[in-house]
C-alpha positions as CSV (number, residue, x, y, z in Angstrom):
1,X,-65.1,-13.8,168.8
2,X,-62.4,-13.8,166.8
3,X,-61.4,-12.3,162.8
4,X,-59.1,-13.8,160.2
5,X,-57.9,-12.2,156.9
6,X,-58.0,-14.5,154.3
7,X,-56.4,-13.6,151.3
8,X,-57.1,-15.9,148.4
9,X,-54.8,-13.7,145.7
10,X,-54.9,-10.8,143.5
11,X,-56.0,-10.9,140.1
12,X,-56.0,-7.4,137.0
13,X,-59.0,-6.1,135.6
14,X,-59.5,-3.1,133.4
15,X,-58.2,0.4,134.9
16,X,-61.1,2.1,133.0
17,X,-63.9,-0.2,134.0
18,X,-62.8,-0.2,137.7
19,X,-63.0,3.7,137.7
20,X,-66.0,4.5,135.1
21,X,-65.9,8.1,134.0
22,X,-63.0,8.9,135.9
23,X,-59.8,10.3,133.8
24,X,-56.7,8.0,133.7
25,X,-54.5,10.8,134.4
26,X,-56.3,10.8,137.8
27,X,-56.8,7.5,138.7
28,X,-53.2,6.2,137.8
29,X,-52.0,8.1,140.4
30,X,-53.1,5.5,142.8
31,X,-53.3,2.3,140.8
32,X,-50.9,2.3,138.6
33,X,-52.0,0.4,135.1
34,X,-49.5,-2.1,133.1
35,X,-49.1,-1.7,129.6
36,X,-52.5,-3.5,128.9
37,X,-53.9,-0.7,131.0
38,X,-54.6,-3.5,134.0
39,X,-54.7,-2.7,137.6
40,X,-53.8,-5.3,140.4
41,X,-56.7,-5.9,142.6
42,X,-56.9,-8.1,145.7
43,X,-59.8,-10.8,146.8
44,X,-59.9,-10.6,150.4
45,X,-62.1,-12.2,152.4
46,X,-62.9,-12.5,156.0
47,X,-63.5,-15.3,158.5
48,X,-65.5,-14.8,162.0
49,X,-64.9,-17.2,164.6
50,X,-67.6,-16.9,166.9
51,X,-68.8,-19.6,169.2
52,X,-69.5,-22.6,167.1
53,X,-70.1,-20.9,164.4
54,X,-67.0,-20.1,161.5
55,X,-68.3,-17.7,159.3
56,X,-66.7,-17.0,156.1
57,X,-67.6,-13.9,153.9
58,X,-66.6,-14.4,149.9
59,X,-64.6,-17.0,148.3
60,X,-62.6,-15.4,145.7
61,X,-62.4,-16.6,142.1
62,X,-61.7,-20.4,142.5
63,X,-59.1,-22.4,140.2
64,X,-62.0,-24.3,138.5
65,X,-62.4,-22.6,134.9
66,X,-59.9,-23.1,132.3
67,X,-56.5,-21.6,131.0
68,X,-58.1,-19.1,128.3
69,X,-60.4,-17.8,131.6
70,X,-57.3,-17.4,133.4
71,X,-56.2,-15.6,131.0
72,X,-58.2,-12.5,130.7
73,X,-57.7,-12.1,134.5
74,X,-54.4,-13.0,135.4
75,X,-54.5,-14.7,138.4
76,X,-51.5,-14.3,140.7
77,X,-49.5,-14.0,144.2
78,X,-48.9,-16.9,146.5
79,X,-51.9,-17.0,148.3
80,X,-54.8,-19.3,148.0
81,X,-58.3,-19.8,149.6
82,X,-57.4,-23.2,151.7
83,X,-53.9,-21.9,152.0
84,X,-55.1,-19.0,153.8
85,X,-57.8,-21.1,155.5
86,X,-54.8,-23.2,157.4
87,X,-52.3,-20.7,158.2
88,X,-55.3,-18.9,160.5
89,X,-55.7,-22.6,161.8
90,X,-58.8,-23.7,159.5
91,X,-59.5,-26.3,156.9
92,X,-62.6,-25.9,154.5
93,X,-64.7,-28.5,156.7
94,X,-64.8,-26.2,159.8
95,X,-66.4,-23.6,158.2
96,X,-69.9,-23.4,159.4
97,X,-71.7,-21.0,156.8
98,X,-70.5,-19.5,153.4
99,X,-72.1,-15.8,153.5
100,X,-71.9,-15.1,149.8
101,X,-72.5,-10.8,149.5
102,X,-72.9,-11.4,145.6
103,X,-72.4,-13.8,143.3
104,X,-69.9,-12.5,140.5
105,X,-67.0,-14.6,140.2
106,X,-64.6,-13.4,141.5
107,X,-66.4,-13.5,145.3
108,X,-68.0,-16.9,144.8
109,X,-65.8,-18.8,142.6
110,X,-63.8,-20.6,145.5
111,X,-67.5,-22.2,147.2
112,X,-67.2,-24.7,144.1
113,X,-64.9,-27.0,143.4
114,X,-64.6,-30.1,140.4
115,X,-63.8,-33.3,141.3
116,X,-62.6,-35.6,138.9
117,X,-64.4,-33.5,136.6
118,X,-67.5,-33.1,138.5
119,X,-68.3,-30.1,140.7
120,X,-68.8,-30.2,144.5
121,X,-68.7,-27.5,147.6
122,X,-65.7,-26.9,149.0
123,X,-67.5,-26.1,152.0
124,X,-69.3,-29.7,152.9
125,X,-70.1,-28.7,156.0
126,X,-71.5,-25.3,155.6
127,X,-75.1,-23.6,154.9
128,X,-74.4,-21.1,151.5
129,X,-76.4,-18.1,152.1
130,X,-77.5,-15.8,149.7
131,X,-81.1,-13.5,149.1
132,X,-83.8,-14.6,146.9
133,X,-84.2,-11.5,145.1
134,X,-80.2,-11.6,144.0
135,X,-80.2,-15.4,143.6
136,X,-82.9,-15.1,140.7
137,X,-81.2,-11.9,139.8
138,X,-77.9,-14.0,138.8
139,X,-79.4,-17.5,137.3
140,X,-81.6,-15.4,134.7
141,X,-78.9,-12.8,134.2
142,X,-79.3,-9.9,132.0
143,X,-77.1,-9.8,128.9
144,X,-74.7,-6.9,130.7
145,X,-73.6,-9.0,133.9
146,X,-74.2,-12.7,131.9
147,X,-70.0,-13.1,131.9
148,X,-70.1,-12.5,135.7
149,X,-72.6,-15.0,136.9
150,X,-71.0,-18.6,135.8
151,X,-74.0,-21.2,136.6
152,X,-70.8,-23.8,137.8
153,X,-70.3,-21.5,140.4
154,X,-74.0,-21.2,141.6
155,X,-75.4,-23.6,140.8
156,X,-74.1,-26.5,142.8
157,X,-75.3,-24.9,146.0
158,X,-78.4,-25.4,145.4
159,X,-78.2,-28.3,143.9
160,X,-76.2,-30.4,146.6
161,X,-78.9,-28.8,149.3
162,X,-76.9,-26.2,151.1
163,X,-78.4,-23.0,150.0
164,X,-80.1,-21.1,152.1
165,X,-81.6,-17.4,151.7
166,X,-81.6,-14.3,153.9
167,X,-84.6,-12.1,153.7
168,X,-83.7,-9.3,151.6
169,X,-86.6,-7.4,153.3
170,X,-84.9,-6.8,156.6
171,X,-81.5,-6.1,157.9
172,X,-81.3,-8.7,160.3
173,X,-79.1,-12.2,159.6
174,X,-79.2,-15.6,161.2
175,X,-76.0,-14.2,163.0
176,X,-76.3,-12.0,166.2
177,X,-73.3,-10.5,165.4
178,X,-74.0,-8.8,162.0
179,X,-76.5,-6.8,160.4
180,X,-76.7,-6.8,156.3
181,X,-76.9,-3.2,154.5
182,X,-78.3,-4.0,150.8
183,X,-77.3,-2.4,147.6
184,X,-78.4,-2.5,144.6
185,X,-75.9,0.3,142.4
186,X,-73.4,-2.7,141.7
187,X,-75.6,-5.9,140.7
188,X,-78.9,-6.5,142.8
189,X,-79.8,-6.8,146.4
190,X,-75.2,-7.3,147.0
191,X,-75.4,-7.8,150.7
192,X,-72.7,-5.6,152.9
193,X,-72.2,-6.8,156.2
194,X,-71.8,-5.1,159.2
195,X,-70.0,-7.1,162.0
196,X,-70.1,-6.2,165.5
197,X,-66.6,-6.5,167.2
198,X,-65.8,-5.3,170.3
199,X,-66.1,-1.6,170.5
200,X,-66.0,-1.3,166.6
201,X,-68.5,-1.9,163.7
202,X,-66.9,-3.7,160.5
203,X,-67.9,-3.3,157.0
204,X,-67.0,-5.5,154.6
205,X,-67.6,-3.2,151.6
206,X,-67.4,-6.1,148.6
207,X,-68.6,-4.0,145.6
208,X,-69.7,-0.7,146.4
209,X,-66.3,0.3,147.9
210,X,-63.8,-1.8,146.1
211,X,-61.3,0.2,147.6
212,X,-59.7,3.3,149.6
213,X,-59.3,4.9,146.1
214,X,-63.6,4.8,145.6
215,X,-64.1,7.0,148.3
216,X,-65.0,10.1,146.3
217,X,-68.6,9.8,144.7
218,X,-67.6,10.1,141.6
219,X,-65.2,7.0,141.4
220,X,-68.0,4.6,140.2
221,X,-67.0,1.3,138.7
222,X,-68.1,1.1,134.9
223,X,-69.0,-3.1,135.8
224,X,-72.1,-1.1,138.2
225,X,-75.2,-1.5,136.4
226,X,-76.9,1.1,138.0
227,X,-74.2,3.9,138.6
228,X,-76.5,6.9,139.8
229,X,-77.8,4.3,142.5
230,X,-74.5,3.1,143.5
231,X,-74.0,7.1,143.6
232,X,-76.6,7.3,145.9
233,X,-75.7,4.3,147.9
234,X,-72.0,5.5,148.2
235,X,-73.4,8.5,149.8
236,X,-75.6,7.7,152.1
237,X,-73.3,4.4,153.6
238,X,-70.4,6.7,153.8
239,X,-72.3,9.6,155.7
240,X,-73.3,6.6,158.4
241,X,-69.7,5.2,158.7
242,X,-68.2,8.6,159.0
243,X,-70.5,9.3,161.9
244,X,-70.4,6.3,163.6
245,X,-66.6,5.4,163.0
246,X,-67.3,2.3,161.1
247,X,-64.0,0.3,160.1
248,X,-64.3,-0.8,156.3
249,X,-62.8,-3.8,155.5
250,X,-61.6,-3.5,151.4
251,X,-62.1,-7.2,149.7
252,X,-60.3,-5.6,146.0
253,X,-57.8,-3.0,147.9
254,X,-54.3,-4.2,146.6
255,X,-53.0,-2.1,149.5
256,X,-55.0,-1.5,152.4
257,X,-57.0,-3.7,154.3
258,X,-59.3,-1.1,156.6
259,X,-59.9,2.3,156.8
260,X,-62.3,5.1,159.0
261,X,-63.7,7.8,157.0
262,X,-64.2,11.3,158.0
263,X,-66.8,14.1,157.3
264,X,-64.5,17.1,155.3
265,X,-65.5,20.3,153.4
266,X,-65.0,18.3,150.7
267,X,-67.6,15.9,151.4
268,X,-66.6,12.1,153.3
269,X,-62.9,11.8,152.6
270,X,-60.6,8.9,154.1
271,X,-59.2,9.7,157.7
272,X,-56.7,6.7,158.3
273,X,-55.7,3.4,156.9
274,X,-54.8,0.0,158.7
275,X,-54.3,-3.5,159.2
276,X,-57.1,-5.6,160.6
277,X,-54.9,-7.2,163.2
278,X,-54.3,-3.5,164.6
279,X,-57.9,-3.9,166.3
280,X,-58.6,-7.4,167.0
């Protein structure tokens, strides 16, 4: 079994609505804002190589919607989802299964592609999964999330035949390697995986810990439509991981790829920060 980092760029959103209720003065600190009051946020995603299967876990944002899209976002850095995808070795047609945690934008965006106009899967090979319960959460939206759930980028899967849903009822996955912690804080039923590797157990934290800076309880996204949950959710996952010494793997983190956590008188506080490749 073998892990791959792929990094499909960074993009800005809102310092304010990435740290809710939580003073600039403090925030700042750690993610510095531009003079729109932007932060610099990554979209990285993972790949699992594991027998024949080639796993990858979010797509990033895509290239499919149009300038004035673009433009609220600001889409930047060198990398790129296939570009990413070949330096580990891969093309889009090896991958096996597109495991989607949630389906904002910017983490399924890259799944769809157009076509002379016309949408297809960039993945032609590969089984989309996703839960029922969040599926019909994001194609009847509410009015808050609506902007976040674009029907080009969800559609498609199931229309082309290559969705297929996990049970959101049970942990379990159609992976033996991975078990699925569901939260519902962020948007509903997000799906946090938990990979075993080796000796280690790796979260990819997509939404409820965007990054090494959201480890206090308190640093609560305003985009989370239910905050008090994703309160809740925070601290019960991070209890677990400091316990068990689970590695989380940051998708937004513009820094840091993976961290451990500890138990302080403070509450769960970050112990140490690394690189991915430092354990595989």
């Amino acid at each position: 079994m073998n892990l791959h980092v792929i990094n499909t760029g960074f993009f800005k959103l809102d310092g304010g609505a990435m740290f809710g209720v939580v003073p600039k003065s403090i925030w700042q600190k750690s993610n510095p804002a531009d003079e729109n009051n932007l932060c610099t946020w990554a979209m990285r995603c993972l790949l699992i190589e594991a027998g024949n299967k080639v796993v990858l876990i979010d797509n990033g944002l895509g290239d499919k919607q149009d300038a004035k899209f673009f433009g609220h976002y600001y889409l930047h850095g060198e990398d790129t989802l296939l570009g990413s995808l070949n330096k580990e070795g891969f093309s889009a047609d090896d991958v096996t299964d597109m495991f989607l945690t949630h389906l904002h934008f910017d983490h399924c965006g890259g799944g769809v592609k157009l076509n002379g106009g016309k949408p297809e899967l960039t993945f032609k090979s590969a089984v989309y999964w996703s839960n029922e319960d969040h599926w019909k959460w994001a194609t009847q939206p509410n009015p808050r999330e609506k902007a976040s759930f674009l029907t080009e980028n969800i559609l498609p899967m199931q229309e082309k035949g290559q969705l297929k849903f996990i049970s959101a009822k049970e942990r379990t996955t159609p992976f033996d390697f991975m078990e699925i912690y569901y939260a519902s804080g962020h948007t509903d039923k997000m799906m946090i995986p938990k990979i075993k590797f080796k000796n280690h157990t790796i979260c990819f934290m997509a939404d409820l810990l965007p990054s090494v800076a959201h480890i206090p309880l308190p640093y609560i996204m305003g985009y989370d439509t239910r905050p008090l949950l994703t309160l809740q959710e925070k601290e019960e996952f991070l209890k677990e991981a400091a316990d068990n010494q689970y590695v989380l793997f940051f998708e937004h983190d513009p820094v840091h790829e993976c961290c451990t956590v500890k138990h302080t008188d403070k509450g769960v506080r970050l112990d140490k920060t690394f690189r991915l490749k430092e354990i595989v």
